[in-house]
N, C-alpha and C positions, 0 to 999 in steps of 0.2 A: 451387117456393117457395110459402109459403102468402100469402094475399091480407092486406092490413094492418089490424090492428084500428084503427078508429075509435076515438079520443078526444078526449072533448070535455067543457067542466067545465060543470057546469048548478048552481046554486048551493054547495051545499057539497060535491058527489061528482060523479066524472067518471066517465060511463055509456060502455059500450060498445053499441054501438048495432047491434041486429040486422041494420042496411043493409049490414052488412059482409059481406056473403055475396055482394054483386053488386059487391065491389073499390072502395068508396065511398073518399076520400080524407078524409083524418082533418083536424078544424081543429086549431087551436091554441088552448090554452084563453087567453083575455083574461087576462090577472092583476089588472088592474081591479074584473073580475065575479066575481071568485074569494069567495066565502063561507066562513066557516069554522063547524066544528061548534064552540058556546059548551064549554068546557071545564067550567063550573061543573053544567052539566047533569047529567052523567053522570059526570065524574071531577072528582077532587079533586087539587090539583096543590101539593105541597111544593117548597121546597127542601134537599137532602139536604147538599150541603155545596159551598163555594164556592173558589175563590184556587187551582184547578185550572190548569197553564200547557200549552194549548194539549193538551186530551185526545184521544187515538184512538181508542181501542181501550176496551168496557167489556164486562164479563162478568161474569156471576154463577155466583161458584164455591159450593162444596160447603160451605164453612164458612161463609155464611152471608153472606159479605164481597162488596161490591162489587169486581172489581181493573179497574183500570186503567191504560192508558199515556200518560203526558205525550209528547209529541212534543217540545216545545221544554223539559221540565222535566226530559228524560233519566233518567227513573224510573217504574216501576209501584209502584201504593200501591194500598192494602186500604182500604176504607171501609164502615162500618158503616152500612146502610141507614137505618137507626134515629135514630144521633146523630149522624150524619153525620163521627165523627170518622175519620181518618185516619193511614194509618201506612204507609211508607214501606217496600216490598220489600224493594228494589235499584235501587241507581242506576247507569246506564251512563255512567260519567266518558270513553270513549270515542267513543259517538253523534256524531256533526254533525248539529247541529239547527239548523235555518233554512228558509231558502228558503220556497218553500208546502209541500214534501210531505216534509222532512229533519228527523229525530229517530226517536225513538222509536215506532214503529208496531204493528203486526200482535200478537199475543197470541191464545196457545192451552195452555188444560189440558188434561193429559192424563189422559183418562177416569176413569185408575184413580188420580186425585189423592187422598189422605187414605183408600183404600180398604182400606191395610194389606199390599199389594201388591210395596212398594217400589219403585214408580214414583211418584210425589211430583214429578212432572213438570211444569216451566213453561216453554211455546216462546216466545221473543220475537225478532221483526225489528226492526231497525234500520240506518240508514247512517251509513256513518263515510268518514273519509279525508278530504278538502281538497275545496272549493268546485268544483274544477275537475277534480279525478280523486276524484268520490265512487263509491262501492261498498255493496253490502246484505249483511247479516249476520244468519244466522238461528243462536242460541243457544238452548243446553236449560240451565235452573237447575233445583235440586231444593229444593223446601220443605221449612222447619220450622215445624213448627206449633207448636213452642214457643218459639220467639220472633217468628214470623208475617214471617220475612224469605226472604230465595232464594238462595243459596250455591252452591258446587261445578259452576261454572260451564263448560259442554262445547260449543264450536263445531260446527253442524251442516254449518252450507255458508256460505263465503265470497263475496269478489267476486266478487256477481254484480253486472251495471252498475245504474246509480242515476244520479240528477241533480237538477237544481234545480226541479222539477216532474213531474206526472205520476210519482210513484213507487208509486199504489197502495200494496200493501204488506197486506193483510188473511192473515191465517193462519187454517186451523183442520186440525185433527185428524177424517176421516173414520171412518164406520162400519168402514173396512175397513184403520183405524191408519195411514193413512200420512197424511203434512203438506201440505195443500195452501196455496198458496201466490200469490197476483195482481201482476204486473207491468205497469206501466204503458208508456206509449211515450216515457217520458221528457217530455214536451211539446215534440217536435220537430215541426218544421213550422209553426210558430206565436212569436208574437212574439219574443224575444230569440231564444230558436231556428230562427228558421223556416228556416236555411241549414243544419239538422242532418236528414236524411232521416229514416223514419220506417219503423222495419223488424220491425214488429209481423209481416208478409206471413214472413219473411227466416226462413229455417229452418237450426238450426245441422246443421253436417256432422260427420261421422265423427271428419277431424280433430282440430276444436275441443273433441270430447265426448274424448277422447284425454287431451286439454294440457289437462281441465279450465278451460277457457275458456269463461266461459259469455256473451260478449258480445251474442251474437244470442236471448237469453231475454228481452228487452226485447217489451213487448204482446201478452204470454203467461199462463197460467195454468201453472203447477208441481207436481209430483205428486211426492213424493221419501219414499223409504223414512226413518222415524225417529233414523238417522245419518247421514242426508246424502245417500245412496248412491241410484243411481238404483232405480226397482223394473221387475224384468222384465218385467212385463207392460204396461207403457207403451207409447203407440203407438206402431207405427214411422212415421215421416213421412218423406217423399223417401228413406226406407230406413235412420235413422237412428233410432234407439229414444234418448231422453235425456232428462231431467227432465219434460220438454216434454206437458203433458194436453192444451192448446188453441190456439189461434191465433187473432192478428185481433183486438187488446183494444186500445183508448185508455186508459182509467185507472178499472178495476175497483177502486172502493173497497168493495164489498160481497158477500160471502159465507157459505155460509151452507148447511147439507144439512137435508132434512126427515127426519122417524124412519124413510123408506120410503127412504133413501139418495139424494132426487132432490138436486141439486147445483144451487143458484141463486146467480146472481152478479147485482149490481147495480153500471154503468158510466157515464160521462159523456159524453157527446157533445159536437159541438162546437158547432154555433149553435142545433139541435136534436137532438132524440133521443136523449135518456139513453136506457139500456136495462135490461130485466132478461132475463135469460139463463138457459135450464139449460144449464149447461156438461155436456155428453157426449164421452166419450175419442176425442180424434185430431181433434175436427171446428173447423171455421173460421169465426170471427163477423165475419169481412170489413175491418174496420179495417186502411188507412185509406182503400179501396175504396169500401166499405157504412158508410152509418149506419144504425140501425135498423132498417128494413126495405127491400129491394134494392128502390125505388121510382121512385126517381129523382125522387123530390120533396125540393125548396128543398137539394140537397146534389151539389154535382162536390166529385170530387179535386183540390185544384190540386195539384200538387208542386211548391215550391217549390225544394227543394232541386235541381231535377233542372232548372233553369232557367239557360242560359250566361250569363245576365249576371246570376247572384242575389246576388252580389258590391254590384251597384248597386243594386236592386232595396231598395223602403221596404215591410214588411209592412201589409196591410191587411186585418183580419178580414171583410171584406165585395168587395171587389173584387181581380180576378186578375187581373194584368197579362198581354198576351197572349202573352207568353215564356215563362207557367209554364205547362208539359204540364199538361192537364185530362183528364179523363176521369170519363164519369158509370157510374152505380151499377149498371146492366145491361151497362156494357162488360167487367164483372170476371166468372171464373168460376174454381173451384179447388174441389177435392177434399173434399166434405162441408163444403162451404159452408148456414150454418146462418141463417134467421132470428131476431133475436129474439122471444124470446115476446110482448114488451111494449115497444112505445115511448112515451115521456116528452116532446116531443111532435113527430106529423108534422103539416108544415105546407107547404102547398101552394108552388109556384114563384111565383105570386103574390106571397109573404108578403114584406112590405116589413121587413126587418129593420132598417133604420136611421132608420124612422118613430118613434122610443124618444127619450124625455127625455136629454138632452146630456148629464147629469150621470155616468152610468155606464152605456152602454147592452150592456154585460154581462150586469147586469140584469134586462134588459128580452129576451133572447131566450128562447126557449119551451123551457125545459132548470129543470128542478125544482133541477139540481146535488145527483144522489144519492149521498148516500157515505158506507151501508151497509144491508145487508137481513141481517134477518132472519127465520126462518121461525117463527110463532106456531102454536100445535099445543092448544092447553089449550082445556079447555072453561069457563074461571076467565070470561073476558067472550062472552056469549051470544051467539051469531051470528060469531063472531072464528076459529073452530076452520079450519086450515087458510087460513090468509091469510101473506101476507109481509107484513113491517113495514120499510117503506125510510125514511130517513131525509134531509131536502130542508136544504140547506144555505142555497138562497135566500127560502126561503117559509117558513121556521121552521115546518117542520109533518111528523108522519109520514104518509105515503102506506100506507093498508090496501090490499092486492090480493088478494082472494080468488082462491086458484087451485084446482086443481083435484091430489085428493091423487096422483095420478100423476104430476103437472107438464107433462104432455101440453098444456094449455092452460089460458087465463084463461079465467073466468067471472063474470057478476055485471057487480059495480061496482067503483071503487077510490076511498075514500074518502079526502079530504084531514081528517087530524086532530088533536086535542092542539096547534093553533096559539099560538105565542107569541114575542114580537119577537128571536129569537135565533137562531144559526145550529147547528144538529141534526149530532150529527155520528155518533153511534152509540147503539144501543138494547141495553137488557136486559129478560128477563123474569120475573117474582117466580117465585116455587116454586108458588104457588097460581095463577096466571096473568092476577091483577085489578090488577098492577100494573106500570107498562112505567117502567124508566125511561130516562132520557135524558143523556148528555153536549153541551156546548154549549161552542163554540169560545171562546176567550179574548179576539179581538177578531177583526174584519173587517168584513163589511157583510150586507145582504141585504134584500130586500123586505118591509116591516115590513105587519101585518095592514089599516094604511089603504095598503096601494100606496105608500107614499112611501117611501123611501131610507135606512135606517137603518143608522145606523155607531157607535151605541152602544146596544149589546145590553143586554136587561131585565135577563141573567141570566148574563153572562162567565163562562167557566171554570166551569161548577157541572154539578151531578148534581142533574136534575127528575125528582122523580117522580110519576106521574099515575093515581092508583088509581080503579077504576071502582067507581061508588056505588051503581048499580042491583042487583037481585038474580038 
C-alpha cells in the first residue's frame, strides 16, 4: 500500500506536502482557518434559476439545456442556462422520495442523444416501494425534442436494495457503453441503523445472480450492459462474474470518467476521510474495514451489529461499547485491496472529535461531505486542465484536485473554491469551459464561510453559476 498523502489547509488551498515520502501523518484542516478564494475576483456568480426541490443530479446535454433531477420533486427538468427558465421532462409519480437519500437520483445521456442515431436515450435511477421494503430502479426514457419531454419508458434493472440513507445512486454511461452505477451501504451501522450489518465486504453468490437477487450489491459499484443484463467481461469475484465492477464503498455520491477512460469516484466517510477513488475492475476500497488510507489513524471497526447484546446497546458516534467486536485498519486484508488516491481528511489518534460546538458536532468532524466529482478537461479556465471538480456539502465550496492525466496519482494542490453559504450538491460544465455550474440542496445545514452554523441557505434549491472573468 502506498504511504498517505498529507493534507493540510494553509489559507485558502490545501498543499500536499512533499514530507510525504518519509509516511508523515496528515493533520486535519481547522475549519476555523479555512480561507476562501473571493469569488468576485475571478468569477462572476448568477443565479440561474431557483424553487428547485431537493436537486441531484445536473448535466449539461447537447441541446443546450441544463437537466436535472429533483429527488423529492420526482421529476427531471430542462433549464435554460440563460433565463433560467424551466420545463418539466417526466415525472416519476412512482419514486419514494424522502428519507436523506430517497427520490429521484442518478441521471445519464446517452452519447448518441440528438445525434440522429435513434438512441435519444435518457437513464434515470430512482427508489420506489415503502419506507420499510424500499428498492432502486434504473429506467431508459427516449427524448423528444419537439416537445423537450421523455416518453416510452423501458426498465433496465429492478430491485436492487435501497433504504432510508446512504443510497448513493450516481449513474453515467462509460467510453466503453455500458451503465455504471454507485451503491451505497445503506447507512447501516450507524444511528437508527446501527443493528443492520454492513455488507459492502459480502459478495453475491452464484445462487443469488440465478434468482436475480441482487440483495448483496449494497457498497458496491455496478457495471451492467445497456439492458440490464450483466456484461461478460465483468470480474469474476470469489468466482462469481455479476454486475459487481468494485467492492468496499460507504456512500459514493460522485462519479465521473476522464476522456482517457480513468474512472473516478468520490465517497463519504464516517467521522473522517471522504475519499476519491479510481475505481479499477474486480478491486476493493475496504469499507467498512478501511477508511481512507489502511492507516490506522483516528478510525477502528466497531460492528455493532455483530455485538450479543446490540439489542440493549444505545448508539454512539464516538465511543464503542466493549461488546462491539473492533478491529483496526491493518487487521483487514483481501484481494486487490486498493488505497484511495485522495483522502478528505486524515487525522491523527490524537484528534479530539468531540472537542466541537454542542450545537451539531456532525459538523464539526474533518469530512468536506463530498457528493459529487467531476472530471474538468478544458482549457476554458487557465491552469484548471485536468483537475476534478468535487463538490462539499458542508463547507459550501468545490474542491479543485489537480491530478494527474493517467490518474495514477495527485499532484500540486487542491483548492477550496466558488464558496458560498449553501450546500453543493453537483457540478456542470459550459461547453467553453469558463463556466461550472452548481446545484444547491433545498434545505439542510452546513458550515457557513464565518464557521458558524448555517440552516438557512443563501441560495435553496437553485442552479449557480460562476463564470471565470480573467482571460
Amino acid at each position: 500500500m502506498k504511504s498517505p498523502l498529507m493534507i493540510a489547509l494553509t489559507a485558502s488551498l490545501l498543499t500536499l506536502s512533499p514530507a510525504l515520502a518519509g509516511g508523515a501523518q496528515a493533520q486535519a484542516p481547522a475549519a476555523s482557518n479555512a480561507a476562501s478564494q473571493p469569488v468576485g475576483e475571478q468569477f462572476r456568480m448568477r443565479v440561474v434559476t431557483t424553487g428547485l426541490q431537493m436537486p441531484w443530479e445536473l448535466t449539461a446535454g447537447p441541446d443546450g439545456r441544463l437537466w436535472v433531477t429533483e429527488r423529492l420533486g420526482k421529476q427531471v427538468v430542462r433549464v435554460d442556462p440563460q433565463t433560467g427558465r424551466k420545463q418539466v421532462a417526466v415525472t416519476i409519480p412512482d419514486a419514494l422520495a424522502g428519507g436523506q437519500h430517497q427520490g429521484v437520483l442518478g441521471m445519464a445521456l446517452h452519447p448518441d442523444l440528438l445525434k440522429g442515431q435513434g438512441r435519444d436515450w435518457v437513464y434515470v435511477a430512482y427508489t420506489y416501494g415503502t419506507e420499510n421494503d424500499a428498492k432502486k430502479r434504473i429506467v431508459r426514457y427516449t427524448f423528444n425534442p419537439a416537445t423537450g419531454t421523455l416518453g416510452s419508458r423501458v426498465t433496465v434493472i429492478e430491485n436492487l436494495p435501497a433504504g432510508t440513507d446512504h443510497n448513493a445512486g450516481r449513474l453515467k454511461i462509460g467510453p466503453d457503453g455500458k451503465l455504471y452505477f454507485t451503491m451505497g451501504d445503506l447507512g447501516h451501522n450507524q444511528f437508527a441503523n446501527y443493528a443492520k450489518p454492513i455488507t459492502a465486504q459480502v459478495l453475491p453468490t452464484a445462487a443469488e445472480i440465478q434468482a436475480r437477487n441482487w440483495v448483496n450489491y449494497t457498497g458496491k459499484t455496478l457495471r451492467l450492459n445497456l439492458d440490464g443484463s450483466i456484461p461478460g467481461d465483468n470480474p469474476s469475484l470469489n468466482g462469481v462474474v455479476s454486475h459487481v465492477y468494485t467492492v468496499g464503498h460507504r456512500n459514493p455520491q460522485g462519479l465521473d470518467f476522464s476522456s482517457r477512460g480513468v474512472l473516478y469516484s468520490s465517497e463519504q466517510g464516517p467521522n473522517s476521510d471522504d475519499e476519491i477513488n479510481v475505481l479499477l475492475s474486480g478491486r476493493n476500497y475496504g469499507w467498512p474495514n478501511v477508511v481512507g488510507y489502511q492507516d490506522n489513524q483516528s478510525y477502528v471497526y466497531g460492528n455493532w451489529s455483530a455485538a450479543p447484546d446490540v439489542a440493549k446497546l444505545k448508539w454512539e458516534p464516538y465511543t464503542i461499547p466493549a461488546s462491539v467486536p473492533q478491529t483496526r485498519e491493518t487487521d483487514f486484508s483481501a484481494p486487490n485491496l486498493t488505497d484511495a488516491l485522495m483522502s478528505f481528511w486524515v487525522v491523527p489518534n490524537s484528534h479530539n472529535f468531540t472537542d466541537t460546538p454542542i450545537e451539531n458536532t456532525n459538523l464539526y468532524r474533518p469530512t468536506p461531505a463530498l457528493s459529487s466529482l467531476e472530471v474538468y478537461e478544458s482549457s476554458g479556465i487557465p491552469g484548471w486542465k485536468t483537475s476534478l471538480l468535487v463538490t462539499s456539502l458542508k463547507y459550501g465550496a468545490v474542491y479543485r484536485v489537480p491530478v494527474m492525466p493517467s490518474g495514477a496519482s495527485t499532484r500540486g494542490e487542491a483548492l477550496k473554491i466558488l464558496p458560498t453559504d449553501n450546500r453543493y450538491r453537483d457540478t456542470a460544465v459550459s461547453s467553453d469551459g469558463r463556466t461550472i455550474y452548481v446545484i444547491t440542496d433545498s434545505a439542510g445545514q452546513m458550515l457557513g464561510q464565518q464557521n458558524i452554523r448555517v440552516t438557512e441557505m443563501a441560495n435553496p434549491g437553485a442552479i449557480l453559476a460562476f463564470t471565470y472573468q480573467g482571460r
